[in-house]
N, C-alpha and C positions, 0 to 999 in steps of 0.2 A: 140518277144524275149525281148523287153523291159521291159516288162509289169511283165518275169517271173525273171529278174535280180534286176527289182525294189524291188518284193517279196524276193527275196534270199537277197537283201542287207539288208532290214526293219527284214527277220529274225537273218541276223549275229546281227544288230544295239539291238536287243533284248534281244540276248543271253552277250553282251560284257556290256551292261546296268545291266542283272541281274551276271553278273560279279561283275560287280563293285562295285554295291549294297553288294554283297556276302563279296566283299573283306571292303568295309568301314565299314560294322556291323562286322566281325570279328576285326578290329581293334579297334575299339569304344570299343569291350567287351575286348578285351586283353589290352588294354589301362587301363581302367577300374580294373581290375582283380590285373594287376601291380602295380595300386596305391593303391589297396586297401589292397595286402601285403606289401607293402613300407610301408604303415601306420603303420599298424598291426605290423611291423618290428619294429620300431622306438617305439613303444606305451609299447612293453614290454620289449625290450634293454632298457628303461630308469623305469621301472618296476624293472627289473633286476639289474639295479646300486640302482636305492632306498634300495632294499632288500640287496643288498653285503655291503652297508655304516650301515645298523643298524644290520647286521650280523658277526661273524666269525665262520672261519673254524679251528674245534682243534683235534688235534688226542688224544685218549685218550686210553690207557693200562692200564688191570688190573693184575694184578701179585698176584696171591694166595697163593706163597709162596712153591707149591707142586708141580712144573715144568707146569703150569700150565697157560698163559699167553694168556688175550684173548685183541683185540685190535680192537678200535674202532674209525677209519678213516673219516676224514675229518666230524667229526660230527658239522653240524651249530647249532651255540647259538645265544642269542642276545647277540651286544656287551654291553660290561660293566656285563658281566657274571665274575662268580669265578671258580677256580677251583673246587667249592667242587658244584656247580651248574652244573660242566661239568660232574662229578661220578653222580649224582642225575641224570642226564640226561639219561645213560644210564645203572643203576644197581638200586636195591634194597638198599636203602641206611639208617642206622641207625645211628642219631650224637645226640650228646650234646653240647646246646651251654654255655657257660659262657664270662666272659669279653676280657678273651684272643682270644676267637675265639672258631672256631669250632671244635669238639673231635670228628672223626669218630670212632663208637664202631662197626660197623657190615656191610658188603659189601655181596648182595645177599647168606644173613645167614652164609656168615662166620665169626664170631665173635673174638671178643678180647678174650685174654684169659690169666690167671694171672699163672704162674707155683710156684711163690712165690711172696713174697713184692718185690725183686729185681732179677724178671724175668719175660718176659711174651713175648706174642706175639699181635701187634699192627698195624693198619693202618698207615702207613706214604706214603706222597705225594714228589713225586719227578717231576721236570721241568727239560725239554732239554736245555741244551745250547748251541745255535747255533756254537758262538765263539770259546770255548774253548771244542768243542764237546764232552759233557759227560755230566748225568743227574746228577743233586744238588738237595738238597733237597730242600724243598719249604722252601723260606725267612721268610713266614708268615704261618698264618693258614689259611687252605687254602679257607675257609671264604671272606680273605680279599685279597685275590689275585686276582686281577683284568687279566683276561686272553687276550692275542693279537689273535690277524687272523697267524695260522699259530703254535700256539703252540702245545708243545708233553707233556701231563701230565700222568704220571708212580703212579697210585697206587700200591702198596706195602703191603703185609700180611708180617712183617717183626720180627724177633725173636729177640729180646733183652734180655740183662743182666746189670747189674749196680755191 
């Protein structure tokens, strides 16, 4: 009787070994596994801030003038972009530059258009303002408008008279 309890002990001592063994390789690999998306975590979170510090996010509208209004959300540029880099970004875009800046003539083929010397219809760029909430028009041309993270730029097919 001794002889078969020594056997039954040396097989529990076997099975509670290949336990054990069982359970330290599963933890070595989940150990393992953890750090190695911890890493992987940390490696493109800081990926992620590189890219947001030489990025912004700008909403950008196009308005054709004909009820017609298409709008293009949180589109990323590099920072120190312009306004007229954010319309380039997502239209068909035809300008003129001279010293004052830049003259947009044509937004995915819709053109300027002269009805006389003192009439016509024209791109103009308008900005949100957060403050006083309502759009202005652009300070500058919109060449030299340096755009923030978070801005709302309104192009415009807009009918004038003099």
């Amino acid at each position: 009787m001794a002889q078969n309890e020594l056997k039954h002990a040396s097989k529990q001592g076997r099975v509670v070994t290949v336990v054990l063994i069982t359970l330290l390789v599963w933890a070595l690999v989940s150990s393992s596994i953890a750090s190695y998306l911890y890493l992987e975590n940390e490696r493109l979170s800081s990926m992620l801030r590189s890219y947001k510090a030489r990025t912004v996010l700008v909403n950008i509208a196009i308005d054709y003038g004909n009820g017609s209004l298409v709008w293009f959300n949180s589109t990323p540029l590099p920072a120190g972009s312009s306004a007229l880099t954010a319309l380039t970004a997502v239209a068909k875009v035809e300008y003129k530059l001279s010293p004052m800046g830049a003259y947009v003539v044509s937004v995915n083929g819709v053109s300027e258009s002269l009805v006389s010397k003192n009439e016509g219809y024209s791109w103009l760029w308008y900005r949100y303002n957060f403050e006083k909430k309502v759009l202005e028009m652009g300070p500058v041309a919109a060449d030299k408008y340096t755009l923030a993270d978070g801005d709302i730029i309104v192009w415009r097919y807009e009918h004038w008279k003099f």
